[in-house]
Chimera marker file (.cmm) of the C-alpha trace (Angstrom):
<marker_set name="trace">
<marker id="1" x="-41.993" y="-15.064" z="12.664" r="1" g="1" b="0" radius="0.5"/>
<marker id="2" x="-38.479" y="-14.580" z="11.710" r="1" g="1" b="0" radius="0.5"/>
<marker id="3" x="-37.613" y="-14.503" z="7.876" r="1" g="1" b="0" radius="0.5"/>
<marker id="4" x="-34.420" y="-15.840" z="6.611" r="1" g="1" b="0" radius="0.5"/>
<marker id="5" x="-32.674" y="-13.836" z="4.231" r="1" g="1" b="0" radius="0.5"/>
<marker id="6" x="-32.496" y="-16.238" z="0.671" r="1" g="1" b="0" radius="0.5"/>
<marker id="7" x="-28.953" y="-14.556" z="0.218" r="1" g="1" b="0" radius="0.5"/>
<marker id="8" x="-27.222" y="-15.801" z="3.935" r="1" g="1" b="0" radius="0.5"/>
<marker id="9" x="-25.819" y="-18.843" z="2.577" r="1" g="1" b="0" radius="0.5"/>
<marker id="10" x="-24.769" y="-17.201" z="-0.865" r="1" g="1" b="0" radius="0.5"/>
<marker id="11" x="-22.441" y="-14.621" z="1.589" r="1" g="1" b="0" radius="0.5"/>
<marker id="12" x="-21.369" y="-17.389" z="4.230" r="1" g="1" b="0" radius="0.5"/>
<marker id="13" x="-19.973" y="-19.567" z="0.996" r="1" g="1" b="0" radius="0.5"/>
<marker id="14" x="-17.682" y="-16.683" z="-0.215" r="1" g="1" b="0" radius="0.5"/>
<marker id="15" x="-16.911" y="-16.022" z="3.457" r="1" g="1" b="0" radius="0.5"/>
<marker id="16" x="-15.551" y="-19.429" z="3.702" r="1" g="1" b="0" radius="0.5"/>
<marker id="17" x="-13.890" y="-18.975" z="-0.033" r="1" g="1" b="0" radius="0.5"/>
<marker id="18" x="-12.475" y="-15.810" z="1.036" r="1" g="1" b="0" radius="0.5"/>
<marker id="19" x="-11.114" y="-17.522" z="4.303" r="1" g="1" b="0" radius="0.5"/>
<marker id="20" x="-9.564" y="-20.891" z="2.595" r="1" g="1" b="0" radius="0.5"/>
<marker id="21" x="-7.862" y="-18.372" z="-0.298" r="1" g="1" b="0" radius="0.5"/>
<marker id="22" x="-6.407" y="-16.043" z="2.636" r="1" g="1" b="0" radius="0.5"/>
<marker id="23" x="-5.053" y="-19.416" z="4.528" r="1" g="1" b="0" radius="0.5"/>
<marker id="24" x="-3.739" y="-21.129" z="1.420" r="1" g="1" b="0" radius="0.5"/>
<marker id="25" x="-1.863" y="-18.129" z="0.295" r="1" g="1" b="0" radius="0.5"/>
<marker id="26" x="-0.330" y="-17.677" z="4.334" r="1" g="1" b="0" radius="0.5"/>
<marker id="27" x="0.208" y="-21.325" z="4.029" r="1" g="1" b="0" radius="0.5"/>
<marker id="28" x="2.400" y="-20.843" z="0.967" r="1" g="1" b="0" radius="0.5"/>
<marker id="29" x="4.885" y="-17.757" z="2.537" r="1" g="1" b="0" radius="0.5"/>
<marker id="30" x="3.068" y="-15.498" z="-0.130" r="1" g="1" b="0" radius="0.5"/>
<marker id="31" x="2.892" y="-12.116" z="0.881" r="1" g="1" b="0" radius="0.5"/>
<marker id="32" x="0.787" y="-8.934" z="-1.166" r="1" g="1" b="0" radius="0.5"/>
<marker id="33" x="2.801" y="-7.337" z="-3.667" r="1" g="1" b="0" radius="0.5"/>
<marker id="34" x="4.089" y="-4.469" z="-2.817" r="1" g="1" b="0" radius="0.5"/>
<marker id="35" x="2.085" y="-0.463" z="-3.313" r="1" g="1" b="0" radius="0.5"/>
<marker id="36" x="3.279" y="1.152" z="-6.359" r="1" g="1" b="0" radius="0.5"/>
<marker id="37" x="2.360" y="4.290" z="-4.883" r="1" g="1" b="0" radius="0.5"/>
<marker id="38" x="2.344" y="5.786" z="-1.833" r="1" g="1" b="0" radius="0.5"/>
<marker id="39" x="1.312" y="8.351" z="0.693" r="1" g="1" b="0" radius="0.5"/>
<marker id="40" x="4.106" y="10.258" z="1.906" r="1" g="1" b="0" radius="0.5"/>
<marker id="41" x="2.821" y="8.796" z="6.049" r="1" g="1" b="0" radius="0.5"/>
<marker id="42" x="2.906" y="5.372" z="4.127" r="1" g="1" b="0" radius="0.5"/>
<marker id="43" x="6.842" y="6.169" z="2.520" r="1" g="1" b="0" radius="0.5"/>
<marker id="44" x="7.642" y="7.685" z="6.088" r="1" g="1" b="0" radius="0.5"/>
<marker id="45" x="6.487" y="4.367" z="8.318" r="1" g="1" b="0" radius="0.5"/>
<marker id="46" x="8.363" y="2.114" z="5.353" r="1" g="1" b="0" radius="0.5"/>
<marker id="47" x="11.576" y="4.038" z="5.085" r="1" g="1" b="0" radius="0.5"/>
<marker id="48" x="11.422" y="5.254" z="8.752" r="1" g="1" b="0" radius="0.5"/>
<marker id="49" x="12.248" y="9.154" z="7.974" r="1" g="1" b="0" radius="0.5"/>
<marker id="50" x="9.723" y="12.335" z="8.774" r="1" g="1" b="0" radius="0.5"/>
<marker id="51" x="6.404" y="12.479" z="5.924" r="1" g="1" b="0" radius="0.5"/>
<marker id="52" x="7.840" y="15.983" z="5.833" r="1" g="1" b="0" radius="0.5"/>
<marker id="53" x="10.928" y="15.042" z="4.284" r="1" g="1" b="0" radius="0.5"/>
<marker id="54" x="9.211" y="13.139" z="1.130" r="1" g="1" b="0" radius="0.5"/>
<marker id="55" x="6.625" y="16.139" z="1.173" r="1" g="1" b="0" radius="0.5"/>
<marker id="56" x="9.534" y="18.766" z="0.445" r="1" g="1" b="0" radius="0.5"/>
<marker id="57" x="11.039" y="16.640" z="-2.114" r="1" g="1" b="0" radius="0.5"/>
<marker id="58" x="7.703" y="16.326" z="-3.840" r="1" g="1" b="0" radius="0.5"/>
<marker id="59" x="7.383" y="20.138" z="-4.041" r="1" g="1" b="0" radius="0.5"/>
<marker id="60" x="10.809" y="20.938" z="-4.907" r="1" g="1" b="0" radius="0.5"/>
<marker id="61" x="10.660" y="18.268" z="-7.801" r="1" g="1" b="0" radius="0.5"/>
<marker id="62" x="13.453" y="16.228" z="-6.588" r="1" g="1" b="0" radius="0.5"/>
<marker id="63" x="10.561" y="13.235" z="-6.651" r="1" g="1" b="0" radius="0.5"/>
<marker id="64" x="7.987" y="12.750" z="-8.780" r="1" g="1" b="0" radius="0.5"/>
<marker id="65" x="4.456" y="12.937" z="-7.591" r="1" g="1" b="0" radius="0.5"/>
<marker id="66" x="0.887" y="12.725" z="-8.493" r="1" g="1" b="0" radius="0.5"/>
<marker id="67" x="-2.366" y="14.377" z="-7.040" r="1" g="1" b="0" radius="0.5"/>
<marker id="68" x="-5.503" y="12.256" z="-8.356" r="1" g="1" b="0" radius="0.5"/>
<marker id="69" x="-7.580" y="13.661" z="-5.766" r="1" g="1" b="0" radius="0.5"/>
<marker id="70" x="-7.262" y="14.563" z="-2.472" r="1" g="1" b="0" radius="0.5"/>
<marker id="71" x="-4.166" y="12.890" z="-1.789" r="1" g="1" b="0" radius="0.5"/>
<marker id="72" x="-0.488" y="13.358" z="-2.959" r="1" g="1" b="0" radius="0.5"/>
<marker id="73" x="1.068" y="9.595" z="-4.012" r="1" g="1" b="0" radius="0.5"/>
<marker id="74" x="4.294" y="9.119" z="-5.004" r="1" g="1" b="0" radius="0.5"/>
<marker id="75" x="5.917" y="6.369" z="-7.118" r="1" g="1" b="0" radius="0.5"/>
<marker id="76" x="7.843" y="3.784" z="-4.568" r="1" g="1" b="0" radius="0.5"/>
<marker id="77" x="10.536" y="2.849" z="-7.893" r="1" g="1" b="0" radius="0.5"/>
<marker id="78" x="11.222" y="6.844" z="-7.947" r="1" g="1" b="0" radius="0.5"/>
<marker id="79" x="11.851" y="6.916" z="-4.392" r="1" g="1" b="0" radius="0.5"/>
<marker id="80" x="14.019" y="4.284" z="-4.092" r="1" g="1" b="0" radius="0.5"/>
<marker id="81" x="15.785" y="5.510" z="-6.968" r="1" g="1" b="0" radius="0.5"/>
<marker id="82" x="16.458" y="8.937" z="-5.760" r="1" g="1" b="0" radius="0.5"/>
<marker id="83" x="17.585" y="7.219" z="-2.243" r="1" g="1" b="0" radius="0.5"/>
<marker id="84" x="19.837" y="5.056" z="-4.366" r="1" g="1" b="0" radius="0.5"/>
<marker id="85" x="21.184" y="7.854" z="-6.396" r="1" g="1" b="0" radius="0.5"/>
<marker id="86" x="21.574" y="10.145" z="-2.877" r="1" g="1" b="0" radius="0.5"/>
<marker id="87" x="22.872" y="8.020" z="-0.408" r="1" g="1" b="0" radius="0.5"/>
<marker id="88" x="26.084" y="9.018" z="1.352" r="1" g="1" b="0" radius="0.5"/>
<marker id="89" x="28.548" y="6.426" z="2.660" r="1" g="1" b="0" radius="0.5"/>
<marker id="90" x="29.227" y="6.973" z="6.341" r="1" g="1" b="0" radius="0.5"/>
<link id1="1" id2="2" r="1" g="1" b="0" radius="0.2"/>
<link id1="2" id2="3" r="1" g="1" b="0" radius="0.2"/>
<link id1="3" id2="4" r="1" g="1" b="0" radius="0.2"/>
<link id1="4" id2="5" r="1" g="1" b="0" radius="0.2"/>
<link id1="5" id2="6" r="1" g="1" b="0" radius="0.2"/>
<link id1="6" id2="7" r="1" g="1" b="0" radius="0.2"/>
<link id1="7" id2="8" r="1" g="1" b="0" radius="0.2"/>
<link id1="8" id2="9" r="1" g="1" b="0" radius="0.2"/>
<link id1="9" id2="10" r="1" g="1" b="0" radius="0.2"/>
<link id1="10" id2="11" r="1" g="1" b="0" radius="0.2"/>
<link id1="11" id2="12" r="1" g="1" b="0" radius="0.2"/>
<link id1="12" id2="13" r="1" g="1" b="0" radius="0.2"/>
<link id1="13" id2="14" r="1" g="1" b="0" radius="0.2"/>
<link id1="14" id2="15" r="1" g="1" b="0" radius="0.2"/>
<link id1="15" id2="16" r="1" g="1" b="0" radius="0.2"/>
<link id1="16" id2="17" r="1" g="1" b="0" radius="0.2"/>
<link id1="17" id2="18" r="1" g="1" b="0" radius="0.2"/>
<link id1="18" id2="19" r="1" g="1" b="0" radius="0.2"/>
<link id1="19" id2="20" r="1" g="1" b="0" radius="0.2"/>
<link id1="20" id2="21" r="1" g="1" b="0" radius="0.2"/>
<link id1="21" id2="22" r="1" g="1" b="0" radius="0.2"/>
<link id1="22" id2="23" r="1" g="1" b="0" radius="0.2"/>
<link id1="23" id2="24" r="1" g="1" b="0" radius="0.2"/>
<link id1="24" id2="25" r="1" g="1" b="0" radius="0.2"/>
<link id1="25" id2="26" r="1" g="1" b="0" radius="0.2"/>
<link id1="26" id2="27" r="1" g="1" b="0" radius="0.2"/>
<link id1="27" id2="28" r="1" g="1" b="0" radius="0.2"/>
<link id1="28" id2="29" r="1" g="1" b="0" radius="0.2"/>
<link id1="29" id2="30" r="1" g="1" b="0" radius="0.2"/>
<link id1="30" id2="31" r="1" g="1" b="0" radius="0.2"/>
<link id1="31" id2="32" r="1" g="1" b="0" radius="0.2"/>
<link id1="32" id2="33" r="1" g="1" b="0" radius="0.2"/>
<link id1="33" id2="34" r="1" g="1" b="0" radius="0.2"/>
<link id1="34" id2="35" r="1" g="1" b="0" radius="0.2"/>
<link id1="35" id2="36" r="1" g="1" b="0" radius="0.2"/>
<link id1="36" id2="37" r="1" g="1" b="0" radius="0.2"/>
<link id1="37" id2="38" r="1" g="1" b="0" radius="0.2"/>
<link id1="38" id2="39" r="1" g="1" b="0" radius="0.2"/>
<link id1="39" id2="40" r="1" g="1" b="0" radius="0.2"/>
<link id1="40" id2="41" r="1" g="1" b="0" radius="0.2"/>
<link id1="41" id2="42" r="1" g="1" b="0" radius="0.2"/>
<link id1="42" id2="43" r="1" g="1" b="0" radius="0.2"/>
<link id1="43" id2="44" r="1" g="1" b="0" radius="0.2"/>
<link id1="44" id2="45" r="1" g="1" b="0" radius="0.2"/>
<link id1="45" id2="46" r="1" g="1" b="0" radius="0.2"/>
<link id1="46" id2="47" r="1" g="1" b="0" radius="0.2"/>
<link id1="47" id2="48" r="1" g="1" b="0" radius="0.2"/>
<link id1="48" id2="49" r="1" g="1" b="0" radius="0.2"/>
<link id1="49" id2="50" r="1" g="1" b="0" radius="0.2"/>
<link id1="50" id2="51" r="1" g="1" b="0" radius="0.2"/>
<link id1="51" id2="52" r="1" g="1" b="0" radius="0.2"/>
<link id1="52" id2="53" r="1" g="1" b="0" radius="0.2"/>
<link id1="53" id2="54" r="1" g="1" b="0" radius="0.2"/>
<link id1="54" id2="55" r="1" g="1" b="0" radius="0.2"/>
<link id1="55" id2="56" r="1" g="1" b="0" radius="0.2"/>
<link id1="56" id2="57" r="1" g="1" b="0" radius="0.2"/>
<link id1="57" id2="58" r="1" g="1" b="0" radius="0.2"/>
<link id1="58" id2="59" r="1" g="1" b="0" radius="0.2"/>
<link id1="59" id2="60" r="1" g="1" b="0" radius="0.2"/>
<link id1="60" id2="61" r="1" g="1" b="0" radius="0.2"/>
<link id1="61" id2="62" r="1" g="1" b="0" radius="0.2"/>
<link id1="62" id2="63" r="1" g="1" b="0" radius="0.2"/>
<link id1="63" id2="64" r="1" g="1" b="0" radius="0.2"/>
<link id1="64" id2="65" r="1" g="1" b="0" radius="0.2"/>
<link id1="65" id2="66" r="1" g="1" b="0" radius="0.2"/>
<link id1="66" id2="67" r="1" g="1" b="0" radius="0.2"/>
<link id1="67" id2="68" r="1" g="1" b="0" radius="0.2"/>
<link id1="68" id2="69" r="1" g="1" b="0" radius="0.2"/>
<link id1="69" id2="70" r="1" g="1" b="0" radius="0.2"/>
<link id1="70" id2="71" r="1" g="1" b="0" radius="0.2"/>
<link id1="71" id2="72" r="1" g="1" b="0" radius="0.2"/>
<link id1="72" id2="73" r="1" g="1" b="0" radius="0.2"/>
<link id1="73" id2="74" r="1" g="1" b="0" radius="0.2"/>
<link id1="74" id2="75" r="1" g="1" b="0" radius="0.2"/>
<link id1="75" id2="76" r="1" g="1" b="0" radius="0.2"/>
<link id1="76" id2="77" r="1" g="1" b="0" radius="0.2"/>
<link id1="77" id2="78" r="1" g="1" b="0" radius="0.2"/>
<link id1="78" id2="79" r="1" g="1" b="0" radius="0.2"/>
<link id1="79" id2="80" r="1" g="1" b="0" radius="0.2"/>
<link id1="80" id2="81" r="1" g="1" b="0" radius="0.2"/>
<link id1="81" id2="82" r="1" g="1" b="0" radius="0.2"/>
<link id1="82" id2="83" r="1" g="1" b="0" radius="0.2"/>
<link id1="83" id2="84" r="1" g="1" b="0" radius="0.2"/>
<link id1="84" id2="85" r="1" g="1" b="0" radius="0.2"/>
<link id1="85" id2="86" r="1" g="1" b="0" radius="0.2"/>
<link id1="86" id2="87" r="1" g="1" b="0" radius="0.2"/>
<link id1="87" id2="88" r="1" g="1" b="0" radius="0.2"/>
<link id1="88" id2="89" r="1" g="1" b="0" radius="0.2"/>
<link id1="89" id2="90" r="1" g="1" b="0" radius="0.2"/>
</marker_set>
């Protein structure tokens, strides 16, 4: 005899919850906020330059960075300020 779990239709309500909210907010042209901090891989894909780059600016000081753990983040306002600050004009 198969047993139905009492919690099934509790989980397949916030499914469809969690489906309608996802829609609605598609629906709308909202898109996430942006990350406040990043990975150096995650600055690299977004700004299209080598993770080594922001890693050597990290550990020269020329950007801020944090290590909470494991990984290395970086502030996204500081890096787009120090771009800002040391573009050139080709």
């Amino acid at each position: 005899m198969d047993t139905k779990n009492p919690f099934d239709a509790l989980l397949e309500a916030f499914r469809a919850i969690v489906r309608e909210e996802i829609a609605a907010a598609m629906a709308n042209g909202k898109r996430p906020a942006p990350k406040e901090w990043m990975t150096a891989a995650e600055l690299s894909a977004l700004y299209s330059m080598p993770k080594t780059w922001f890693e050597s600016r990290g550990r020269s000081g020329d950007l801020e960075r944090t290590k909470p753990g494991r990984r290395v983040l970086f502030k996204r306002r500081d890096v787009e300020l120090f771009l800002e600050k040391n573009k050139r004009s080709h």
